[in-house]
N, CA, C and O atoms as a GROMACS GRO file, in nm:
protein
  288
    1UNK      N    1  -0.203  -2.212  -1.477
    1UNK     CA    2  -0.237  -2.223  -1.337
    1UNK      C    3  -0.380  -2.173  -1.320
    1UNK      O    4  -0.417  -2.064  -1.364
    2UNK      N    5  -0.478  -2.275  -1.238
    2UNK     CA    6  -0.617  -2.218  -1.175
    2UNK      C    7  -0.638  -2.100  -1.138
    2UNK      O    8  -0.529  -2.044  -1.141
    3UNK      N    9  -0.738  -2.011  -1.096
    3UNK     CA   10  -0.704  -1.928  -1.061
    3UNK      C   11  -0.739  -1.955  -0.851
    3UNK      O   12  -0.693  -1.865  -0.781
    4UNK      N   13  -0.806  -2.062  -0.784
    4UNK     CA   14  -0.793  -2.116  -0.686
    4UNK      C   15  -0.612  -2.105  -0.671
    4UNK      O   16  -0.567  -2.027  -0.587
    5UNK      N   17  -0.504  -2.196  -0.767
    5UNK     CA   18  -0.383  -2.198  -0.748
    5UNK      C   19  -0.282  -2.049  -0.693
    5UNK      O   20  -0.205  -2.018  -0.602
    6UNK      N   21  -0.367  -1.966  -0.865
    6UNK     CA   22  -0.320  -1.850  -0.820
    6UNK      C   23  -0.342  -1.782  -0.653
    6UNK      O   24  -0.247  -1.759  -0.578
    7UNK      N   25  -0.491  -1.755  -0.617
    7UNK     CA   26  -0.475  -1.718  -0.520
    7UNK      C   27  -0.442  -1.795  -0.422
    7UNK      O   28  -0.480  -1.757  -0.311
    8UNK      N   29  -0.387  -1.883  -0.426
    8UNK     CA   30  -0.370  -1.920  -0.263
    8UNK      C   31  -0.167  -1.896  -0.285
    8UNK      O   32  -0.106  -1.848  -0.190
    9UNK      N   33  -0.105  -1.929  -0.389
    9UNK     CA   34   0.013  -1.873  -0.398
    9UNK      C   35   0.067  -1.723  -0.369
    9UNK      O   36   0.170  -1.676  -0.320
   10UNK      N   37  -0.071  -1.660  -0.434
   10UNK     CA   38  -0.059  -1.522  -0.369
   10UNK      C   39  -0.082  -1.501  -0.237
   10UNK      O   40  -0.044  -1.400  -0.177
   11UNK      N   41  -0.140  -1.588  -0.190
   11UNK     CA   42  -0.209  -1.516  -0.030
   11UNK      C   43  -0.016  -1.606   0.080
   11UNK      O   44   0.030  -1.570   0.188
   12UNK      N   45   0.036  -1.719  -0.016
   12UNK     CA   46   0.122  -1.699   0.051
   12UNK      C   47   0.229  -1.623   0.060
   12UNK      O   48   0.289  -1.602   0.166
   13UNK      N   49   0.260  -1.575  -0.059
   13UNK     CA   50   0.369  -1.505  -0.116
   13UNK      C   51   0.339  -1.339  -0.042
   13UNK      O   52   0.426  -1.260  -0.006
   14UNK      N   53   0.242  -1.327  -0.037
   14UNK     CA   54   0.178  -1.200   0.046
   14UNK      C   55   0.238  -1.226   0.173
   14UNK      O   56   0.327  -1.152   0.215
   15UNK      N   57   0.190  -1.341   0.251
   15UNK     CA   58   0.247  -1.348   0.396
   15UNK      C   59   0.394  -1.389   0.421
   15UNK      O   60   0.446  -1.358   0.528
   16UNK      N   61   0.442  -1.438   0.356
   16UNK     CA   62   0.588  -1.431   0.389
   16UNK      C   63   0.708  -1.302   0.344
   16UNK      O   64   0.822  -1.285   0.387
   17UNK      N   65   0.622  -1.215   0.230
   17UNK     CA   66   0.720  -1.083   0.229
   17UNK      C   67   0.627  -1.015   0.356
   17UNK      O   68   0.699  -0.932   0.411
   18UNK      N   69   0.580  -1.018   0.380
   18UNK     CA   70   0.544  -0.948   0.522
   18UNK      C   71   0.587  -0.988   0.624
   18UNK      O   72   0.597  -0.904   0.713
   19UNK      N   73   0.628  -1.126   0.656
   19UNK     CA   74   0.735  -1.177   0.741
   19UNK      C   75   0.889  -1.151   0.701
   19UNK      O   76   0.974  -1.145   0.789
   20UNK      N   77   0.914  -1.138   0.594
   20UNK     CA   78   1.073  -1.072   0.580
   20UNK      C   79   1.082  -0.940   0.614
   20UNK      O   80   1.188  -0.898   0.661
   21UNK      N   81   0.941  -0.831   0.589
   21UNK     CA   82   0.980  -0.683   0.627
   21UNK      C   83   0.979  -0.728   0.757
   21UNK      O   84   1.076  -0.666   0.800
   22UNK      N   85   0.948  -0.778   0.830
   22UNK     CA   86   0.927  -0.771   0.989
   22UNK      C   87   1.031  -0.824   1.023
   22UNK      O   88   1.090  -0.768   1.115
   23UNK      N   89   1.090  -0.940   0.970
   23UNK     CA   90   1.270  -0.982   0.998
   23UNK      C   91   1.342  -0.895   1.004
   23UNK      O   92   1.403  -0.857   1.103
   24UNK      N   93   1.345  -0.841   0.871
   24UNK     CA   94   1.418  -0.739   0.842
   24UNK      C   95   1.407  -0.593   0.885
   24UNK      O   96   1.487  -0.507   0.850
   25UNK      N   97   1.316  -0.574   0.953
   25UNK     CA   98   1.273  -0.435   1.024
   25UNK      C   99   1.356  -0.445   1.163
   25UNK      O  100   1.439  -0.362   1.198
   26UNK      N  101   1.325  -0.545   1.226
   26UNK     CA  102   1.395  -0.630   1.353
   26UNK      C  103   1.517  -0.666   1.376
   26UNK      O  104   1.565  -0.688   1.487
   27UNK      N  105   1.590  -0.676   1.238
   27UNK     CA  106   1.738  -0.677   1.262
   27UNK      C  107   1.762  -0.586   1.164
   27UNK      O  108   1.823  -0.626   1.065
   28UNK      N  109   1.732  -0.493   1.169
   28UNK     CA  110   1.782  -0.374   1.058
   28UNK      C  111   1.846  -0.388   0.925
   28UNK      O  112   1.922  -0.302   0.883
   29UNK      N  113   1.808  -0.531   0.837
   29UNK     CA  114   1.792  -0.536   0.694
   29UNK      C  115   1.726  -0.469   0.594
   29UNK      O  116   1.604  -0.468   0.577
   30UNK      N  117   1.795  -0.423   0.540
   30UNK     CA  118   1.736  -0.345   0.401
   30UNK      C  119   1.649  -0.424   0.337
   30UNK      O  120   1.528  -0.442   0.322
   31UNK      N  121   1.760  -0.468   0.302
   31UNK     CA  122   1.782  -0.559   0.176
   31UNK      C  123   1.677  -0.693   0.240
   31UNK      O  124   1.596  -0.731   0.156
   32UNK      N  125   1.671  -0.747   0.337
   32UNK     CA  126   1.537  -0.784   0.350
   32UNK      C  127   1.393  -0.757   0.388
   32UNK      O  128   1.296  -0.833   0.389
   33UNK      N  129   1.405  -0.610   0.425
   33UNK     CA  130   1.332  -0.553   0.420
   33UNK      C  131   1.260  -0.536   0.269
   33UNK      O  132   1.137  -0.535   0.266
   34UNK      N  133   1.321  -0.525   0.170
   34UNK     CA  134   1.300  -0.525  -0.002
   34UNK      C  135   1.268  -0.640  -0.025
   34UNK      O  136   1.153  -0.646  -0.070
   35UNK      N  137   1.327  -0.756  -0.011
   35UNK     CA  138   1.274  -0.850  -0.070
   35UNK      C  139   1.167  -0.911  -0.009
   35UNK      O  140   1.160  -1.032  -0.027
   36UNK      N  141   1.073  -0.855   0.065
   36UNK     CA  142   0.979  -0.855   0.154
   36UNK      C  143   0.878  -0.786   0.100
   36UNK      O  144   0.760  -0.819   0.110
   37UNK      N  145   0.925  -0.672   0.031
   37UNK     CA  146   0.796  -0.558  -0.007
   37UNK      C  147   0.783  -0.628  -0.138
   37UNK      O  148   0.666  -0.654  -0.166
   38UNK      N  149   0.887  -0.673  -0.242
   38UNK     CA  150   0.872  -0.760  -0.390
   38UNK      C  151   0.773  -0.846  -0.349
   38UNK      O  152   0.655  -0.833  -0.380
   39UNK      N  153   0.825  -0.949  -0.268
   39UNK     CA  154   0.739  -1.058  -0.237
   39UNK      C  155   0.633  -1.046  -0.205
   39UNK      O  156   0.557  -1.122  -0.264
   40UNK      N  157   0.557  -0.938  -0.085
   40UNK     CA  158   0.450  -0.927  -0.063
   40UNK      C  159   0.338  -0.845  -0.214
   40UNK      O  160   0.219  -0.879  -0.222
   41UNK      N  161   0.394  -0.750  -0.310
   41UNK     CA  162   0.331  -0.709  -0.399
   41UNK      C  163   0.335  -0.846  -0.495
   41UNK      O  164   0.228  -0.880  -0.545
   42UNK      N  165   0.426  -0.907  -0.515
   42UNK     CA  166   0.423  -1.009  -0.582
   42UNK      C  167   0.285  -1.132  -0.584
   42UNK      O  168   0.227  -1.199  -0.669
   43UNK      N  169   0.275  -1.112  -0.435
   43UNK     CA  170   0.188  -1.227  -0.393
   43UNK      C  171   0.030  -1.146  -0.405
   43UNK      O  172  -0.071  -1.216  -0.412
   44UNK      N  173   0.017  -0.997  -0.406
   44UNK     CA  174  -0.102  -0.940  -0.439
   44UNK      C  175  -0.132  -0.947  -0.580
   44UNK      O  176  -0.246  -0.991  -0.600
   45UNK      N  177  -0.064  -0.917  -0.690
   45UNK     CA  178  -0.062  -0.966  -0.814
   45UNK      C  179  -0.135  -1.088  -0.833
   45UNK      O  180  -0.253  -1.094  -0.868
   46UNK      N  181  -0.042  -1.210  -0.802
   46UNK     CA  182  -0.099  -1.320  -0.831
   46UNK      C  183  -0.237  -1.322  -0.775
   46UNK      O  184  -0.309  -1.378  -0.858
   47UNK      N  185  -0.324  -1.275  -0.644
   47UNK     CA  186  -0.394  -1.266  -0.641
   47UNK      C  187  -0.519  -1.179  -0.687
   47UNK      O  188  -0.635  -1.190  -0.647
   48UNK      N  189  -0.458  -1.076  -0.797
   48UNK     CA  190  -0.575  -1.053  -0.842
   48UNK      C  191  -0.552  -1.118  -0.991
   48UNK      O  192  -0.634  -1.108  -1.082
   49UNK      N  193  -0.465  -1.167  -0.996
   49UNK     CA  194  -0.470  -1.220  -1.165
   49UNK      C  195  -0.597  -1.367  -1.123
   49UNK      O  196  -0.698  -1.389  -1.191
   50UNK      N  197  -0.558  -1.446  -1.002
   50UNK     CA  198  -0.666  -1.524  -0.967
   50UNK      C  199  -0.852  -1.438  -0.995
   50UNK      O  200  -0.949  -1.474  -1.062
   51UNK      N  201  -0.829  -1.338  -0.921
   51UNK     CA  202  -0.933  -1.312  -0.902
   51UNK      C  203  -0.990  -1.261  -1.076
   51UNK      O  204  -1.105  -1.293  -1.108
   52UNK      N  205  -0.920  -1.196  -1.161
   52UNK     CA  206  -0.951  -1.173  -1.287
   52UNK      C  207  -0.954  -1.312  -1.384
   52UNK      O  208  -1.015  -1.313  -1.491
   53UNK      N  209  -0.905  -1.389  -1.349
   53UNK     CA  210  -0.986  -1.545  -1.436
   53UNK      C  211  -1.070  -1.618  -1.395
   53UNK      O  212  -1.106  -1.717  -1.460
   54UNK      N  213  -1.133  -1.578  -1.243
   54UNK     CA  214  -1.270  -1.614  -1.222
   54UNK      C  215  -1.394  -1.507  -1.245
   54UNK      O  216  -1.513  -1.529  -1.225
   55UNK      N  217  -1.345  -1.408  -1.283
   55UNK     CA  218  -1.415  -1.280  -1.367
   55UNK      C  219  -1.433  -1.300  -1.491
   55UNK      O  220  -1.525  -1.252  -1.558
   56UNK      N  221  -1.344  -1.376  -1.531
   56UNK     CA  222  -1.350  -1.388  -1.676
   56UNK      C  223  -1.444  -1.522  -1.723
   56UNK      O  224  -1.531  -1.508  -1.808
   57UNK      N  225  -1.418  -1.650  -1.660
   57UNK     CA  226  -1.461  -1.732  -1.644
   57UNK      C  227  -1.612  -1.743  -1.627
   57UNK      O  228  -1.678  -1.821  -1.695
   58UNK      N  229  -1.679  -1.642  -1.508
   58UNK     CA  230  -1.836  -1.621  -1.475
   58UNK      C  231  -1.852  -1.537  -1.610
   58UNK      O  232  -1.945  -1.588  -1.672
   59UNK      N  233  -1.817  -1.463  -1.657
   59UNK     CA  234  -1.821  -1.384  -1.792
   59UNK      C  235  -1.899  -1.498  -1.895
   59UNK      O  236  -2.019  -1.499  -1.925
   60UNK      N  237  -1.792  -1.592  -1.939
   60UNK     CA  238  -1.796  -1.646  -2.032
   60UNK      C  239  -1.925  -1.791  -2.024
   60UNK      O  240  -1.983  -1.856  -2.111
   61UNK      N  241  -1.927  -1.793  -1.879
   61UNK     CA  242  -2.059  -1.922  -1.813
   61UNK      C  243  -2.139  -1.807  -1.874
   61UNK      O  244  -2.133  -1.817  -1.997
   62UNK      N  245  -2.215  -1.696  -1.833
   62UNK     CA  246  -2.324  -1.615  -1.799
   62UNK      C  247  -2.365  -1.567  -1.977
   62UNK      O  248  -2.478  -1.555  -2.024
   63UNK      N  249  -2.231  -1.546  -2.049
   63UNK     CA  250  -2.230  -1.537  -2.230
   63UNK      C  251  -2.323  -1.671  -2.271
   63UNK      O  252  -2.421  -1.665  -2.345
   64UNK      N  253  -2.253  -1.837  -2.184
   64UNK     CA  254  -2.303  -1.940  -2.236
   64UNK      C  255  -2.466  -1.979  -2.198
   64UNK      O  256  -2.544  -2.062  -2.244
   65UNK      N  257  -2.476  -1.881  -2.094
   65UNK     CA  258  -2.611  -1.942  -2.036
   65UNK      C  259  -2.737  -1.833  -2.167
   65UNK      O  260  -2.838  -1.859  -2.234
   66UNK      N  261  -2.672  -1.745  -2.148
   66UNK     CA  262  -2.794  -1.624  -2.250
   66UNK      C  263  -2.768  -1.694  -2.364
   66UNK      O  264  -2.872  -1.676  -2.428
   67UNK      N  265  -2.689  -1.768  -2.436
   67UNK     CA  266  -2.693  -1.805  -2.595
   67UNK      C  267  -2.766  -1.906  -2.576
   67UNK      O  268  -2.852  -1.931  -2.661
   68UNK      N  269  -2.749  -1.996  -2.450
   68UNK     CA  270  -2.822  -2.145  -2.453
   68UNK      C  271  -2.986  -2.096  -2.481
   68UNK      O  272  -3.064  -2.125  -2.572
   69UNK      N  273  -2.997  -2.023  -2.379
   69UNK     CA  274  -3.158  -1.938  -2.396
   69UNK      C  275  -3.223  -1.874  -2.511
   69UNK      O  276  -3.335  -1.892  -2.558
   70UNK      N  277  -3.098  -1.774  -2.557
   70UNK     CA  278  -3.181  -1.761  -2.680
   70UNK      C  279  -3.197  -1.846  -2.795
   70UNK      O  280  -3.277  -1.814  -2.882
   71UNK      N  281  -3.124  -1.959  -2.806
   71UNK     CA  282  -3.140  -2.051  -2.897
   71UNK      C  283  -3.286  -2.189  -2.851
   71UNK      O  284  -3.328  -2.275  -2.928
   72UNK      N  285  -3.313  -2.175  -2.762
   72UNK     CA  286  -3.446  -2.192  -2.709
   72UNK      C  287  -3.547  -2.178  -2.773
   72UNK      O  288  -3.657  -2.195  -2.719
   0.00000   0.00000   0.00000
């Protein structure tokens, strides 16, 4: 998966366990209250794993641009 894919899965997965704690806060669910806090850390994850393969990625452009140069 992209890491564009990743984050935007995360940014949803973020907003809908934040809509289950709030369901679940509202009708006094635990238990969806929990699967609200999974889901929302879940969906921060994926977004920094996004954000760490476009780290990695400018890494490996910025490696390719200095070798192109020094072979110049």
């Amino acid at each position: 998966m992209g890491s564009t894919a990743d984050k935007i899965k995360g940014t949803a997965n973020e907003a809908m366990g934040k809509a289950k704690q709030g369901i679940g806060e509202a009708t006094g669910s635990d238990r969806l209250q929990g699967e609200g806090v999974v889901q929302e850390v879940k969906g921060k994850g994926q977004k920094a794993m996004g954000d760490a393969k476009d780290a990695a990625q400018e890494a490996a452009d910025r490696a390719a641009a200095a070798a192109k140069r020094a072979a110049e």
